[in-house]
VOBA-1610 file (N, C-alpha, C; in pm, whole numbers, padded with zeros to 5 digits, always signed):
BEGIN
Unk+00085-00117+00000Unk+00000+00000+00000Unk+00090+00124+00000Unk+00066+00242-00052Unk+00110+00330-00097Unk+00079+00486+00003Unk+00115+00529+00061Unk+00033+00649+00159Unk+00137+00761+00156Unk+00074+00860+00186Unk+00192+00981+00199Unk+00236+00968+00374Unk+00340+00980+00362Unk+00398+00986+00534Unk+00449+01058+00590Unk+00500+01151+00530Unk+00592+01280+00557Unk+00586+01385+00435Unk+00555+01529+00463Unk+00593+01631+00364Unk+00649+01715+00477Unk+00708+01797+00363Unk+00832+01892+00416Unk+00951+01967+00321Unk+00996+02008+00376Unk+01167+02080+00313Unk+01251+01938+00312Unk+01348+01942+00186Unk+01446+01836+00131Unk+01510+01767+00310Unk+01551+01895+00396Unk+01617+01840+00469Unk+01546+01761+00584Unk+01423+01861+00589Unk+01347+01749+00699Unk+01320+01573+00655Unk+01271+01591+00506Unk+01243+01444+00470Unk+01375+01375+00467Unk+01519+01419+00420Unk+01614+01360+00427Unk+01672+01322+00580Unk+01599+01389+00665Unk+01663+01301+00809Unk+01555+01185+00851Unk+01439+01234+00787Unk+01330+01107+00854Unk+01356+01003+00797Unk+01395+00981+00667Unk+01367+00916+00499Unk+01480+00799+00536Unk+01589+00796+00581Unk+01713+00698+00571Unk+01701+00608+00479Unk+01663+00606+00397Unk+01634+00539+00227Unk+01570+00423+00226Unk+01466+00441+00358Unk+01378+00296+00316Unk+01251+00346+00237Unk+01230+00428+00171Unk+01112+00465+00149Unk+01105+00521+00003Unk+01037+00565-00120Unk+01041+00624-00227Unk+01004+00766-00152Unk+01086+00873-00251Unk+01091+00977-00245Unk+01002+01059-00390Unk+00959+01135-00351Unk+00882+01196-00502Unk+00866+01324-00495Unk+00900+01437-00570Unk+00891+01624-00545Unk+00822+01666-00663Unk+00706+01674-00586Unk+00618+01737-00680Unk+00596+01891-00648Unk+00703+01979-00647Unk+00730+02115-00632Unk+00634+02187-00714Unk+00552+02275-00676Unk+00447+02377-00773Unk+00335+02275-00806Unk+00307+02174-00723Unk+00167+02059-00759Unk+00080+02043-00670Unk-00027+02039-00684Unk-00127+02065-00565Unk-00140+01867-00537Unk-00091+01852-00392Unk-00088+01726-00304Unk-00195+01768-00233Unk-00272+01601-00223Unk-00399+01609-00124Unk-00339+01481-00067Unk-00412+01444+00065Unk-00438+01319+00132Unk-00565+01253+00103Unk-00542+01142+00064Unk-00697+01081+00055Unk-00770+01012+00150Unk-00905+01038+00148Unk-00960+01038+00232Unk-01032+00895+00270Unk-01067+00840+00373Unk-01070+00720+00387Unk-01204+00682+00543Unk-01340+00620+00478Unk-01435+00640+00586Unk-01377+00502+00616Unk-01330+00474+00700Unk-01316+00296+00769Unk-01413+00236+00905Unk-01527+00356+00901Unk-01646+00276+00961Unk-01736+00186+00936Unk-01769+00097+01042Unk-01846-00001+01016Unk-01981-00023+01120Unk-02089-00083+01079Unk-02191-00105+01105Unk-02206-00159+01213Unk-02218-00226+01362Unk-02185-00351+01398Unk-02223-00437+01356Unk-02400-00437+01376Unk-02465-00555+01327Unk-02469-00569+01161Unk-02490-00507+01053Unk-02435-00515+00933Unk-02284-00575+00910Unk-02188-00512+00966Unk-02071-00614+00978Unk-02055-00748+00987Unk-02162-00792+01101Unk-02138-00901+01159Unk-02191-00994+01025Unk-02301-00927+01022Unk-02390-01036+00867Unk-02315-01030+00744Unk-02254-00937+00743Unk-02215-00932+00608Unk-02066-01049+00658Unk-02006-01075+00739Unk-01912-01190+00755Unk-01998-01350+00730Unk-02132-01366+00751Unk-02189-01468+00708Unk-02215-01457+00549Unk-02219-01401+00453Unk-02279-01349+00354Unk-02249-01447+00205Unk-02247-01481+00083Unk-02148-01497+00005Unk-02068-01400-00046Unk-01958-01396-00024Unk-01879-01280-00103Unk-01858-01275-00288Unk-01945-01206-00306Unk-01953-01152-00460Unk-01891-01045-00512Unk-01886-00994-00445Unk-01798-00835-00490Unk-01712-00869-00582Unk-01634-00954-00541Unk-01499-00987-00648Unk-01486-01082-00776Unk-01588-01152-00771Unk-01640-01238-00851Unk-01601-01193-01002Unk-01497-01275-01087Unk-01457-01192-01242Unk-01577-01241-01343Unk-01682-01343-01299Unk-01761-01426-01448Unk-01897-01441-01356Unk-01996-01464-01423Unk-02145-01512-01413Unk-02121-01625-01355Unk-02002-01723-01451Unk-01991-01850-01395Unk-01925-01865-01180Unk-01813-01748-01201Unk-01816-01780-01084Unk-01889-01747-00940Unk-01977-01636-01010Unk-02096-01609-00901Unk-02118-01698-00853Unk-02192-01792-00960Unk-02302-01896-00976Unk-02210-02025-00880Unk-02090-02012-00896Unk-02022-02117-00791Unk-02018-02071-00693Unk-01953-01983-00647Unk-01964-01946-00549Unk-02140-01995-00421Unk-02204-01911-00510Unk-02397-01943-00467Unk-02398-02078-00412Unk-02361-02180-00551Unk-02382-02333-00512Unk-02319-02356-00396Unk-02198-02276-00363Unk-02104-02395-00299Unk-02175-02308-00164Unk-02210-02222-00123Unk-02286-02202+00014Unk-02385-02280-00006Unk-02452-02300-00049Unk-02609-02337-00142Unk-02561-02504-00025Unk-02474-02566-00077Unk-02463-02709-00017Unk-02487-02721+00111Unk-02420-02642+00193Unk-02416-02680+00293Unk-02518-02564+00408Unk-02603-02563+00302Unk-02728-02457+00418Unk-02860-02545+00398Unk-02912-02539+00539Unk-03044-02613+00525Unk-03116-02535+00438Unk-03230-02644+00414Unk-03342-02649+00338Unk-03425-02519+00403Unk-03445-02459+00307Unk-03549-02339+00396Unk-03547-02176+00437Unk-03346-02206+00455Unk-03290-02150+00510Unk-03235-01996+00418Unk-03283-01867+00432Unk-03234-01781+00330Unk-03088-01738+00331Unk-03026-01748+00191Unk-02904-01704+00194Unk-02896-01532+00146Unk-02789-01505+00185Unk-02730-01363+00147Unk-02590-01367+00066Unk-02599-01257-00035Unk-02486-01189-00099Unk-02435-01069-00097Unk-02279-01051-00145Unk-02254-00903-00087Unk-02130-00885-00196
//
């Protein structure tokens, strides 16, 4: 993962920096931080950890596996969820 960690003058970043890190000077460029909501629901959380995970799914076909393969092992009756 990629994040900004330090801005500053050459010399401040050159004492923090000890060369484990990429350096980049974008002098006269408008830098933002991006912004990041990392809240969560409780109870939505919790369900969505039971859920099938679809989001990532690249084909129809592997939806559709995915579905089955919860599909097996849930009782009869029983409603499933996707996410």
């Amino acid at each position: 993962m990629t994040g900004i960690v330090a801005v500053g003058s050459n010399d401040e970043i050159e004492a923090w920096h000890g060369g484990a890190h990429a350096r980049y000077r974008w002098i006269g460029k408008l830098l933002l931080p991006g912004f990041n909501d990392a809240h969560v629901h409780f109870v939505d959380g919790g369900l969505a950890l039971d859920t099938v995970q679809l989001n990532d799914a690249t084909s129809a076909d592997e939806f559709a596996r995915r579905i089955a393969e919860r599909a097996q092992g849930t009782t009869e009756g029983r409603v499933g969820f996707g996410r």
